[in-house]
MARBA-3410 file (N, C-alpha, C, O; in Angstrom, 1 decimal):
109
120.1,129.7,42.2,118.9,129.0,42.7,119.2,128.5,44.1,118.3,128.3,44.9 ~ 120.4,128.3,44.2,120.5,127.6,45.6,120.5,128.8,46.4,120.8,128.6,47.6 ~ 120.3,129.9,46.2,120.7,130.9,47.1,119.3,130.9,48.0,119.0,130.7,49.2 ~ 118.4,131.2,46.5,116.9,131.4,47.0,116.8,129.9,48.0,116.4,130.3,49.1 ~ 116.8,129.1,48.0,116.1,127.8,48.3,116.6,127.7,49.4,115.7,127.3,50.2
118.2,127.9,50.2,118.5,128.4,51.2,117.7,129.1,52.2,117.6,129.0,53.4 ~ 116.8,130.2,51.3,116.2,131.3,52.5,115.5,131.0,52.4,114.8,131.7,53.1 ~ 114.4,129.8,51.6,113.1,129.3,51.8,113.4,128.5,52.6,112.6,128.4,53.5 ~ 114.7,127.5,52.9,114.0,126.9,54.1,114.7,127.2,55.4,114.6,126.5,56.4 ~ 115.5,128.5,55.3,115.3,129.0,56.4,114.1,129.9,57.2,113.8,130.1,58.3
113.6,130.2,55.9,111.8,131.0,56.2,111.2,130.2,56.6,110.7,130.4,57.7 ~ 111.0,128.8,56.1,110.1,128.0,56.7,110.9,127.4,58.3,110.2,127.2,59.3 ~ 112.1,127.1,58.2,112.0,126.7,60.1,112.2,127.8,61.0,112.3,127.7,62.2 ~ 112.2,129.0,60.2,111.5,130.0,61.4,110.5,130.3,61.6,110.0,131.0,62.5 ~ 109.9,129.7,60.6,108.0,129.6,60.5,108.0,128.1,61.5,107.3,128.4,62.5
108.1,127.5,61.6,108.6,126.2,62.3,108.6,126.0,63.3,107.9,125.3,64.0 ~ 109.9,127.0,63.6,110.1,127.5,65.2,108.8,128.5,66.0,108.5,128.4,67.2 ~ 108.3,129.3,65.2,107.7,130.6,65.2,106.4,129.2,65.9,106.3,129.0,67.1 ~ 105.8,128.7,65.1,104.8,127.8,65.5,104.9,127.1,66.1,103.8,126.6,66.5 ~ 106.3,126.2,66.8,106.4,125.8,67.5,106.5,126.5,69.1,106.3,125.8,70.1
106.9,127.5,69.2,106.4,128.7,70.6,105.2,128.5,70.7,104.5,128.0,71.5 ~ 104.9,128.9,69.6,103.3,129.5,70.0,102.2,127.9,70.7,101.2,127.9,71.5 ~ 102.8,126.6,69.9,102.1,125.4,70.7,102.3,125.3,71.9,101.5,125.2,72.8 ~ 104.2,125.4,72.2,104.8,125.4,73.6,103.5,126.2,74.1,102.5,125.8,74.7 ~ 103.7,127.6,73.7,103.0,128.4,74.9,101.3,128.0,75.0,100.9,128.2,76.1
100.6,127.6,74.2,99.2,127.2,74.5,99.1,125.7,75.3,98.3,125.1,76.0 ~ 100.3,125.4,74.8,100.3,124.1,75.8,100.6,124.2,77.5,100.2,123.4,78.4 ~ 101.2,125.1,77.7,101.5,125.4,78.9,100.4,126.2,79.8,100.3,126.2,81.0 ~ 99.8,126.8,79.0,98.4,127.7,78.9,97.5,126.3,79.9,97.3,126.1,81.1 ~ 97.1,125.5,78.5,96.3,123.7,79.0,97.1,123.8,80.2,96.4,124.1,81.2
98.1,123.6,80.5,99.0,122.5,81.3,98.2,123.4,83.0,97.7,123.0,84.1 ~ 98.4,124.7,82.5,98.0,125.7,84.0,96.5,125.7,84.3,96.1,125.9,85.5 ~ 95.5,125.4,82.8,94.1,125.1,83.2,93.7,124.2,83.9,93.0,124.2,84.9 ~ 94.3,123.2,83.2,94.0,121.7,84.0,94.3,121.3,85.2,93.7,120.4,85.8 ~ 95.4,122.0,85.8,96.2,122.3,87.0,95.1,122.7,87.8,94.6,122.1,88.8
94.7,123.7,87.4,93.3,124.7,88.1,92.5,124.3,88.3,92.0,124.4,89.5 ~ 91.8,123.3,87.2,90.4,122.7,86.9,90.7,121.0,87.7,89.8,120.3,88.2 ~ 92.0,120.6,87.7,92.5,119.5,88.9,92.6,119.8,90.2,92.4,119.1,91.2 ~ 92.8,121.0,90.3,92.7,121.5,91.7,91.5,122.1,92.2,91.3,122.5,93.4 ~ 90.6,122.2,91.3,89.1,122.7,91.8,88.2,121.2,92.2,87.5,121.0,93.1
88.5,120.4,91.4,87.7,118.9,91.4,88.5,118.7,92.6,87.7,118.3,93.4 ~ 89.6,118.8,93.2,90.3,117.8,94.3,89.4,118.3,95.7,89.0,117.6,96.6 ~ 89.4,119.9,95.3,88.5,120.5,96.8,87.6,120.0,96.4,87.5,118.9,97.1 ~ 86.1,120.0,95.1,84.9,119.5,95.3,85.1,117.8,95.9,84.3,117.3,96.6 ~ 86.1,117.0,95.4,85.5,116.0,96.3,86.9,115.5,97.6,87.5,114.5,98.1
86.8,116.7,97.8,87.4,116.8,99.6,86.3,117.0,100.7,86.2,116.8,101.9 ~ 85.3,117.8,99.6,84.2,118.4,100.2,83.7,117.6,101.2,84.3,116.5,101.3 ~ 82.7,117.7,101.9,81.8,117.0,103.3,80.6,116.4,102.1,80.2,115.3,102.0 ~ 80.3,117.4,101.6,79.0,116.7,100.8,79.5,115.6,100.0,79.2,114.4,100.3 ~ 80.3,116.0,99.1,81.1,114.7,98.6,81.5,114.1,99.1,81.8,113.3,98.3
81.8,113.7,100.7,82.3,112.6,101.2,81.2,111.8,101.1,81.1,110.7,100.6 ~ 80.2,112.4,101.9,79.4,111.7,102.2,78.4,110.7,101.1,78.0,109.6,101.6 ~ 78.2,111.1,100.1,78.0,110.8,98.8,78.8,109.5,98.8,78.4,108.4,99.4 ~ 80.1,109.5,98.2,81.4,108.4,98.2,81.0,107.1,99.3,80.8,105.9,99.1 ~ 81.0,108.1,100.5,80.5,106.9,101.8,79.7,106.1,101.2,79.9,104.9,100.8
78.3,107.1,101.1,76.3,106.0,100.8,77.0,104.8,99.6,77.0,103.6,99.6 ~ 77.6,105.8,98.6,77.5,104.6,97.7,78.7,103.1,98.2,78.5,101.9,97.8 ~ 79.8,103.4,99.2,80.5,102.5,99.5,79.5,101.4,100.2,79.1,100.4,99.6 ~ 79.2,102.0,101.5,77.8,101.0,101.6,77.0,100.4,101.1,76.8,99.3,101.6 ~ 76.4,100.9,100.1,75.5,100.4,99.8,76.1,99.5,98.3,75.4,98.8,97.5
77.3,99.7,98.1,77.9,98.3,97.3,78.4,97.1,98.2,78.4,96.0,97.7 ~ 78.7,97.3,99.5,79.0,96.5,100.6,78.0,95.7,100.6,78.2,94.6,100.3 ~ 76.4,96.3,101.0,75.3,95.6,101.3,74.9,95.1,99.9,74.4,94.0,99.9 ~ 75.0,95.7,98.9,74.6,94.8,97.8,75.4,93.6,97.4,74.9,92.6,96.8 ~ 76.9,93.6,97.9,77.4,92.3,97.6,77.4,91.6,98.5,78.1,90.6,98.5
76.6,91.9,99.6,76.3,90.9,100.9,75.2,90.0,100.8,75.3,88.8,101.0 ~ 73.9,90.8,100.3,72.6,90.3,99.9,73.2,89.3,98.7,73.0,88.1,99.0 ~ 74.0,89.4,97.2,74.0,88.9,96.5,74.9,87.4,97.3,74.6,86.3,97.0 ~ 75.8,87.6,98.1,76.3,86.6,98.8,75.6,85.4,99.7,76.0,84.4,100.2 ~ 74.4,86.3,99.5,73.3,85.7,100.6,72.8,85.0,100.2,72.7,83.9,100.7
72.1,85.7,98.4,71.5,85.0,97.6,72.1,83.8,97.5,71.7,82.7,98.0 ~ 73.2,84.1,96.8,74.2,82.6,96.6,74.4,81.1,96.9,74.6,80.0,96.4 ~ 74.2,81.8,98.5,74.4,80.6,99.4,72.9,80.1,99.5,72.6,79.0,99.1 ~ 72.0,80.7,99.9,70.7,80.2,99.6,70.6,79.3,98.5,70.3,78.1,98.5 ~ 70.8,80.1,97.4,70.5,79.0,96.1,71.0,77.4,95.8,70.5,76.4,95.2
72.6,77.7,96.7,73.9,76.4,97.1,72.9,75.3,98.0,72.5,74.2,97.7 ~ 72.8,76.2,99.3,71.8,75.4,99.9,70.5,74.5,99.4,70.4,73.3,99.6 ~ 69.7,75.1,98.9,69.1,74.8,98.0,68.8,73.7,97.1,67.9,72.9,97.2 ~ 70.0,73.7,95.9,70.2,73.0,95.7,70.8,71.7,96.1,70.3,70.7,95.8 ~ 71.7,71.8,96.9,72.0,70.2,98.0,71.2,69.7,98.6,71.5,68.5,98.9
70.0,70.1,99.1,68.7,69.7,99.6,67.9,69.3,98.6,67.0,68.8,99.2 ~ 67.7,69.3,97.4,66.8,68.9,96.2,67.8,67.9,95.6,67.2,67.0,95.0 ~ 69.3,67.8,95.8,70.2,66.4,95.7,69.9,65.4,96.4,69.6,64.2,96.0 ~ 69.8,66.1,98.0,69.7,65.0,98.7,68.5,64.3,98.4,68.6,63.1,98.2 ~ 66.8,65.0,98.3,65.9,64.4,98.0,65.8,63.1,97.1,65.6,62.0,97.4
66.0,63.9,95.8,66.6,63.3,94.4,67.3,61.9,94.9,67.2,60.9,94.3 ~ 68.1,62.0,96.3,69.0,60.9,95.5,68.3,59.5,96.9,68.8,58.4,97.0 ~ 67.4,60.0,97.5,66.8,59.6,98.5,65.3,58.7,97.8,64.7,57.7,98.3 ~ 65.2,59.3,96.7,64.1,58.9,95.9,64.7,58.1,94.6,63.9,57.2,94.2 ~ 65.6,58.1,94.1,66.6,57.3,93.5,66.7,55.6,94.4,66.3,54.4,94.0
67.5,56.2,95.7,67.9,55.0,96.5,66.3,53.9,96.6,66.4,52.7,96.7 ~ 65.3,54.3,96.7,63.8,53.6,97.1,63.7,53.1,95.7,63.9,51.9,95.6 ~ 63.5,53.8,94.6,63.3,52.9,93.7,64.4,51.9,93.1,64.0,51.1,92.3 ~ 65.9,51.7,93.5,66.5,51.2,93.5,66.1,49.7,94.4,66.1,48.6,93.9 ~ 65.9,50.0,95.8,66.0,49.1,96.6,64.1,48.2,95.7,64.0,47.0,95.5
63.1,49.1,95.5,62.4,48.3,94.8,62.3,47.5,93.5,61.4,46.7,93.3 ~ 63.0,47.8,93.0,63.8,47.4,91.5,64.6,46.2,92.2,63.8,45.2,92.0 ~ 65.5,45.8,92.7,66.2,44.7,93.3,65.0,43.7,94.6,65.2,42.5,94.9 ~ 64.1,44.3,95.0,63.0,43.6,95.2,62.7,43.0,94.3,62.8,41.8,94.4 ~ 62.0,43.7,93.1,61.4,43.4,92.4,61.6,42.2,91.5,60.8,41.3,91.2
63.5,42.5,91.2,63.5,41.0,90.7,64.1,40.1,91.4,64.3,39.1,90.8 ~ 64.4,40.0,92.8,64.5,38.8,93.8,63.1,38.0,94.0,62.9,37.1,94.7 ~ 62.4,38.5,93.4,61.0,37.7,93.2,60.0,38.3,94.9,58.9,37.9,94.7 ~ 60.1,38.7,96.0,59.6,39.6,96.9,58.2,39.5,96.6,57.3,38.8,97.1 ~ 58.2,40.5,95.3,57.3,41.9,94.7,56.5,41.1,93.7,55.9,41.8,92.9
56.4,39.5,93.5,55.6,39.1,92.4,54.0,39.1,92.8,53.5,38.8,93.9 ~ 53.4,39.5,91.7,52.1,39.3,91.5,51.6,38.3,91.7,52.3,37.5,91.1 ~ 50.2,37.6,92.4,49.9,36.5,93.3,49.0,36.6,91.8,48.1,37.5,91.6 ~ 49.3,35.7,90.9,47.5,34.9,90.2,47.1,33.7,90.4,46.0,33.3,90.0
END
């Protein structure tokens, strides 16, 4: 019995091996497509049309985070000028409140 069991598993790691070529070789197969299909995408965007494409969109992410920078500061500004109001309108009823109770501001009956 050990004889047989010997050449089954030498059958099977030459089946083993046998399948393992044949991945090697389809793998290498992929390895030269993708090479191909890497080197066809590198010309399409070496291309002029493709640059140009790459450029518009660089720009126009430039200008969109310019405008949004713009926005920003506007909004910054903005708000510190509605502080200052706020606190301009604070300070008045403060100083009339301390009128009010230094006796100033009393009602004449």
């Amino acid at each position: 019995m050990d004889g047989g069991d010997d050449g089954t598993v030498a059958g099977s790691e030459a089946a083993l091996s046998a399948v393992a070529q044949v991945d090697k070789s389809e793998e290498d197969e992929t390895a030269f497509k993708k090479g191909r299909r890497n080197k066809k995408l590198m010309n399409l965007l070496k291309s002029k049309g493709a640059q140009q494409v790459v450029s518009r969109f660089q720009n126009h992410s430039i200008l969109a985070t310019l405008l949004l920078l713009g926005a920003h500061i506007g909004c910054f500004v903005g708000i510190l000028y509605c502080l200052d109001v706020q606190k301009t309108y604070l300070d008045n009823l403060n100083k009339v409140g301390n009128l009010s109770r230094s006796g100033c501001l009393r009602a004449e009956r």
